[in-house]
C-alpha angles and dihedrals in degrees: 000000000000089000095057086047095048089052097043086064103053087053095055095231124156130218118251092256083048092052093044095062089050091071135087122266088253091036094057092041088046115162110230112241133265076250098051086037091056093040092057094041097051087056118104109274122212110162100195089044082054109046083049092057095044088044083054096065117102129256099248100063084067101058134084117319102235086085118117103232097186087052085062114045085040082060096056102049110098131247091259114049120217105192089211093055098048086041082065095041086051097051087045087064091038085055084041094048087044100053084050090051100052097035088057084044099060095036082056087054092053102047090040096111102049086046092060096043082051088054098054089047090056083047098053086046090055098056094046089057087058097051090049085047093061091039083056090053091048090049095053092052089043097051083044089060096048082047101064095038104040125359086070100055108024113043084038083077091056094048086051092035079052093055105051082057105042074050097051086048091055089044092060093043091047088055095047082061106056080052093055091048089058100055096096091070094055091044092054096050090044092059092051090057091049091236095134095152080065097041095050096047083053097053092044094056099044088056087051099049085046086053079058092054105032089124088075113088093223096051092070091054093058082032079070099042100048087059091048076051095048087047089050103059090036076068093059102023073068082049099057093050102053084054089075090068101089101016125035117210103184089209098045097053093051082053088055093037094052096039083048082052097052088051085051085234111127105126081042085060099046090052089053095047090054098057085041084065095046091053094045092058093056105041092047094051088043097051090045097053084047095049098057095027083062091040080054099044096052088221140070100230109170085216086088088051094058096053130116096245095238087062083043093059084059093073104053111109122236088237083054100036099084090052089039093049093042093045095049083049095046084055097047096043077056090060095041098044078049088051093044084048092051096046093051093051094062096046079050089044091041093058093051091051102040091073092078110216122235082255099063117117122216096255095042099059094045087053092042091056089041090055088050098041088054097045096046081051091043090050097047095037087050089057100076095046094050090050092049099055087043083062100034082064100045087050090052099045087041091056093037095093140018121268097172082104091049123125119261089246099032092065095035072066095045086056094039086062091046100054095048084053084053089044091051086038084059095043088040100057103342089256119163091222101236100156087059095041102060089045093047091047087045088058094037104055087042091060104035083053089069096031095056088039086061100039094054079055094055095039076048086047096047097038082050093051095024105120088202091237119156115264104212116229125169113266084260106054120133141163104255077067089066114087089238097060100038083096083072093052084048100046126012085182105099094208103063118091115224105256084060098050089062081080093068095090083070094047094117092062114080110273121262131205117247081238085055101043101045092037096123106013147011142032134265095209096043093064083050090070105035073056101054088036088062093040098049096100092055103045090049102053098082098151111043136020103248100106096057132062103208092042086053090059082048088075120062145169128246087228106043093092094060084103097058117099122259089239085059091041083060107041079055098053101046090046080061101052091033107236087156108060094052093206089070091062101108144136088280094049101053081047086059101073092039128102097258101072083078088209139149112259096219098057139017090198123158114270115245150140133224097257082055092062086046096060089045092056087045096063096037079056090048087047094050093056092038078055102060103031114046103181098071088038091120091047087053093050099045082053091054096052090047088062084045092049099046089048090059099040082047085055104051097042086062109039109013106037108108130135092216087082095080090053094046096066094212116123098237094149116052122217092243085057098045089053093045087050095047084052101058093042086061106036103038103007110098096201094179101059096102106038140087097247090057086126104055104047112081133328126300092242089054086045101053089053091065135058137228115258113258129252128225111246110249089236094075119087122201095166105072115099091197084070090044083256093300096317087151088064093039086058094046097048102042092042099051091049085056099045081047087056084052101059089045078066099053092052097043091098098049092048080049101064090040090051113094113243092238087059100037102110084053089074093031089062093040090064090036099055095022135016084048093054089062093087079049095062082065086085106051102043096041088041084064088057088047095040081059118027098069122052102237097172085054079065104050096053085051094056083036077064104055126101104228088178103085129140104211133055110262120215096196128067127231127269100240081073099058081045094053089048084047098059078040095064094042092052085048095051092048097044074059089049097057095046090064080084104024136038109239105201120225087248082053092044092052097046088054095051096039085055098052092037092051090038080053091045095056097036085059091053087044090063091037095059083054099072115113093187129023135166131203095256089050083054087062093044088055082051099049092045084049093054098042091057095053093048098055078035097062088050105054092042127040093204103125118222103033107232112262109003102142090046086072099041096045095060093041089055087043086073086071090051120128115225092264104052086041087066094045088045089053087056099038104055116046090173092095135077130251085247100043092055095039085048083053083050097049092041101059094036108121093020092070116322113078132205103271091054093044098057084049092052089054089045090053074047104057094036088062087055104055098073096058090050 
């Protein structure tokens, strides 16, 4: 195989597939000729024999022809080569060769007509292309032609016609930039003149005209510039807006607003405007700390500058804390009044744009209203956290120093500023404050802790050196007339603070908010002070009546009427013990111009002492703080009973203590006062104050809370029966205790209304225990004066000297009864001695006279159980001495009935008594002592009691007794 190769190659011969491609393209599709046609079709034809012997060729004569067909029968022939063999293979393809060819003749044969009428189309296309050929020809000589006699000179006009204009273009272009070259001149005038809308429409369109020309190489230079430019004035166009802060210019924030709008940047703005706030509240409160911390200091040491604002706050003296404190609220009202301004220019804006015009398209509008809808949330929601940082500094500044040390009124100042900023907090965003009220409470209870603690040592220090002498007033005094309690007259509102209350004089005028009043001008905190500054005199006298006008009228003297006619004297008079409204007439009335309402003539004034006033003042003082701080309102309170409290205890130390009451058996001290007075020893008494144990008894914090009990001043004498044994003093002191109760009453509603509801019975039970026992205090001190004005011993040896065993009637009364009325007129005329300087009122005047009756009662039926023998007839001359004296009694005293009365008649009857009656007598009427009923019983054995019922009558006796032992 390889030989036949080998020699096929040296003779340069091709294979048949070689020699096939060779040929051309009709060569190698060449139609067999009528010859070779006849001669295949005269062969014999058997379909089914020719269809075998092409379905017997092999697959590979049907593939591509690129296959090289010799390669592959010389690779099939063996190794050993048998010519018969390959004879026989040789006439198989022949056969083969012959079926195809048969097969692609007949298949000629039958597609013939559709060849040749193929072949005339290609011919008719052939001769087409030669006549286009020659119309192209044509074409070419005739364009030469126009060539040369029009396109040269005519369309070289046009080209030159194109150009200018393509020039003038360029021309134009060329001068738009050198405007826009220019433009940085007029942007930076415009900024100066604060006309950003302006600034910003310029700069927009001349982006938009360098967008035109960026083909230019120098336009993306200035590209560049114009959005440096745009950034610039994006810088101060922030500026300017956080300019607005602290000062609101209506026409400068519609320029920033509309300049924000052409960036299409408006919820961008509001979120800057907010931080800008922020920032201006700090910034302000922390400038204005600075500022007086450094003008304290002397010196301007940057170390103050450095430091965090709540240290800062540390620093700020307390001469220099109330400007300080107004001025830092001055600055701050400045950034809230800018917000409220702000706030109301876009309601205002927001109207104007809410009507959509015919123009609108459909986005705009929707954005528009986006844009509004955000900002209106931005604004409110912003409220409340600019309040809050407002009160997040003043807390801090308020709890920066110590103002336990404080003046009354100083501080009184510090809370009257306070309470405006809460004021404008609740008008600002409705907010109720509570940051600055707990720091405010913290400070105030702080303060009033120390304040009150002091105060209860100076009321300690003036009951200790009070004389007890009468302070003289007009008849219509009254406390609204003193500076501390004019807030009341003002307002009667508890919760307005007093600097709100000076607006009552326009009260009649309908009310303004603080943001409507001071829109344009003015400050609120600013008339707070131009207030304070007029009022300074009279908040500082606290002890005396010279800086006040009306507080000078309350004091008179007795004698400064001695110029006013007798006819007004009268009138006067008879106003006061009411002649002219009939229905006043009464018993007490017609009391009232006797001599027993032991009274001076001329007035008719409250008695009261000095320390009184001061207690009153005190509390006026406590009230106005409770005013205007709620929270510690029940602090506050509790502090003004305890002045109350300590005043009455003071009271009754020195005039009422006394350990006969028990003995008397008189009552003189209620249960309810004994517990009110129990009360006040254990809560605000120290008693061991001045001992020597005042170590071991109770811890020191329970201890400061309480006072040492009071001692009366040495000048004060109580022993000495030609002053009735200080009855003047007596009168002053209780009096004044009760005219202070008085005033406690009037004042119940409007603590009332101050008490919180959970601590209300609190104050109900402190008027009910304590403020109402004041008029019960009148019996044991004056019971003292009785006990002792009238001798009442003298009496009973006189009655100790009297012979009851008589045997005839007597008509005339024994002398120890024209000694007792006596004693009785001299007290009278001495009870008239003492109200020469001071005014005794009828109540006084009563007490008095009930104490010293009943002690005369008593003392009768003393002396009367002190009879060994007695006859019937000394039985009627008890009575007729009884009776005498009530009948010169009744005319010296208008006190009906007299006190006791039956006390004495009832053991004189009980003479006359059975033995039955007698026992139930014994049982019947406790009042009387063991010895005064067994003395009944003694006394009648052997008239007609005998021995038997008197020892039952003992032993009843005895039995009523036990108990008691």
């Amino acid at each position: 195989m390889q030989k036949i190769k080998s020699l096929m190659a040296r003779q340069g011969l091709k294979s048949p597939q070689e020699s096939m491609a060779d040929l051309s393209p009709v060569e190698n599709l060449r139609i067999p000729s009528k010859e070779e046609l006849r001669e295949l079709r005269e062969q014999p034809f058997d379909p089914q024999a020719e269809q075998e012997i092409i379905d017997s060729i092999e697959e590979v004569y049907f593939s591509s022809d690129s296959y090289d067909m010799v390669r592959h029968e010389l690779e099939k022939l063996p190794p050993e080569l048998n010519l018969q063999e390959l004879e026989e293979y040789r006439d198989k393809l022949k056969r083969q060769q012959a079926s195809v060819s048969k097969k692609v003749a007949d298949l000629i044969l039958e597609k013939q007509p559709t060849y040749v009428k193929e072949l005339e189309r290609v011919t008719a296309l052939q001769t087409n292309l030669q006549l286009a050929a020659v119309i192209c020809t044509n074409a070419r000589r005739q364009l030469g032609v126009a060539k040369e006699g029009f396109t040269e000179a005519s369309l070289g006009l046009l080209a030159n016609q194109r150009r200018r204009q393509l020039l003038t273009g360029l021309l134009k272009s060329l001068r738009t930039i050198k405007t826009l070259q220019r433009t940085d001149v007029r942007l930076s005038e415009m900024l100066e003149e604060e006309d950003y809308p302006g600034a910003i429409q310029l700069c927009l369109e001349c982006q938009k005209a360098a967008s035109t020309f960026k083909h230019y190489s120098c336009i993306s230079e200035l590209n560049s510039k114009l959005q440096d430019t745009l950034e610039q004035i994006e810088e101060q166009l922030d500026v300017a807006l956080s300019k607005t802060c602290k000062h609101f210019d209506i026409s400068h924030y519609t320029k920033v607003q509309l300049a924000y709008t052409l960036l299409g940047k408006t919820q961008t703005a509001m979120d800057q405007l907010h931080m800008h706030f922020t920032q201006a509240i700090h910034n302000t409160v922390f400038q204005v700390v600075l500022g007086y911390v450094e003008l304290c200091a002397g010196n301007a040491d940057t170390k103050f500058q450095k430091m965090q604002y709540k240290d800062l706050c540390t620093h700020i003296t307390p001469d220099s804390y109330i400007p300080c404190l107004t001025d830092l609220c001055k600055a701050l009202w400045e950034v809230m009044l800018s917000y409220h301004r702000t706030m109301q220019w876009h309601e205002e804006h927001d109207k104007e744009e809410a009507t959509p015009t015919p123009g609108d398209t459909a986005a705009g509008p929707d954005e528009a209203v986006v844009d509004r809808s955000y900002v209106k949330k931005k604004l409110e929601h912003g409220l409340t956290r600019i309040w809050q940082d407002v009160q997040l500094k003043v807390k801090a500044y308020i709890l920066g120093t110590d103002m336990s040390n404080f003046k009354y009124d100083d501080f009184i100042v510090v809370l009257d500023v306070i309470s405006r900023l809460m004021q404008v907090g609740e008008e600002f965003c409705g907010s109720k404050s509570e940051v600055l009220q707990e720091s405010i409470k913290r400070q105030s209870v702080n303060y009033f802790k120390n304040y009150h603690r002091a105060r209860l040592e100076e009321l300690r220090m003036f009951l200790e050196n009070e004389s007890w002498e009468l302070c003289p007033v007009k008849s219509n005094f009254n406390i609204s007339q003193l500076h501390e309690f004019r807030f009341m007259g003002q307002c009667r509102s508890p919760c307005v603070s007093p600097s709100r209350q000076a607006m009552s004089a326009t009260a009649s005028q309908e009310y303004l908010s603080l943001f409507q009043q001071y829109l344009q001008e003015g400050n609120p905190f600013e008339m707070h002070i131009e207030q304070k500054e007029e009022e300074t005199d009279d908040v500082l006298a606290s002890n005396g009546y010279e800086s006040d006008e009306m507080e000078k009228s309350v004091y008179q003297d007795y004698d400064s009427d001695s110029d006013v006619p007798e006819e007004l004297k009268q009138d006067y008079v008879d106003e006061q013990t009411g002649d002219v409204p009939l229905k006043s007439v009464s018993r007490e009335t017609i009391r009232s111009r006797k001599k027993s309402d032991y009274s001076l003539n001329k007035s008719n004034a409250p008695i009261l002492t000095n320390t009184t006033l001061n207690v009153i003042r005190l509390v006026g003082k406590y009230m106005q703080m409770m005013n205007i701080l709620k929270p510690i309102a029940f602090d506050v309170i509790h502090c003004v009973s305890q002045l109350f409290d300590y005043y009455l205890y003071a009271v009754y130390t020195f005039f009422g203590r006394n350990d006969m009451y028990e003995s008397s058996g008189l009552g003189l001290i209620s249960s309810r006062l004994r517990t009110t007075l129990n009360r006040i020893q254990e809560s605000l008494i120290d008693m061991e104050a001045a001992g020597d144990n005042a170590g071991v008894h109770g811890p020191a914090e329970d201890r400061k809370e309480k006072v040492p009990s009071p001692h009366l001043s040495q000048m004060v004498v109580l022993s000495s029966s030609g002053t009735l044994y200080g009855l003047a003093q007596r009168v002053v002191a209780t009096e004044s205790l009760v005219f202070l109760a008085e005033q406690f009453d009037s004042l119940q509603s409007h603590l009332d209304t101050m008490m919180p509801a959970a601590k209300k019975p609190f104050l109900q039970q402190f008027y009910s225990q304590t403020v109402s026992t004041a008029s019960e205090l009148r019996k044991p001190i004056y019971w003292i004066v009785a006990a002792k004005a009238i001798d009442y011993e003298q009496m009973l040896l006189l009655m100790a000297g009297v012979k009851w065993d008589i045997r005839e009637i007597m008509s005339q009364h024994n002398v120890y009864v024209d000694v007792l009325l006596k004693e009785f007129e001299e007290f009278n005329k001495r009870l008239g001695d003492v109200s020469r300087h001071v005014r005794i009122p009828l109540a006084v005047s009563n007490v008095l006279w009930e104490h010293c009756i009943r002690l005369a009662n008593r003392t009768l039926v003393e002396g009367y159980a002190n009879v060994k023998k007695c006859s019937n007839e000394g039985r009627a001359l008890m009575q007729l001495d009884f009776q005498q004296f009530l009948m010169k009694l009744e005319k010296l005293t208008d006190l009906r009935p007299i006190p006791d009365k039956e006390f004495v008649e009832t053991y004189i009857k009980a003479y006359y008594l059975t033995e039955n009656d007698m026992e139930q007598f014994i049982k019947n009427h406790r009042e009387y002592s063991m010895k005064q009923l067994a003395n009944l019983v003694n006394v009648c054995l052997g008239s007609h009691i005998n021995k038997k019922a008197r020892q039952k009558l003992l032993a009843a006796i005895d039995d009523i007794d036990r108990p008691k032992r």
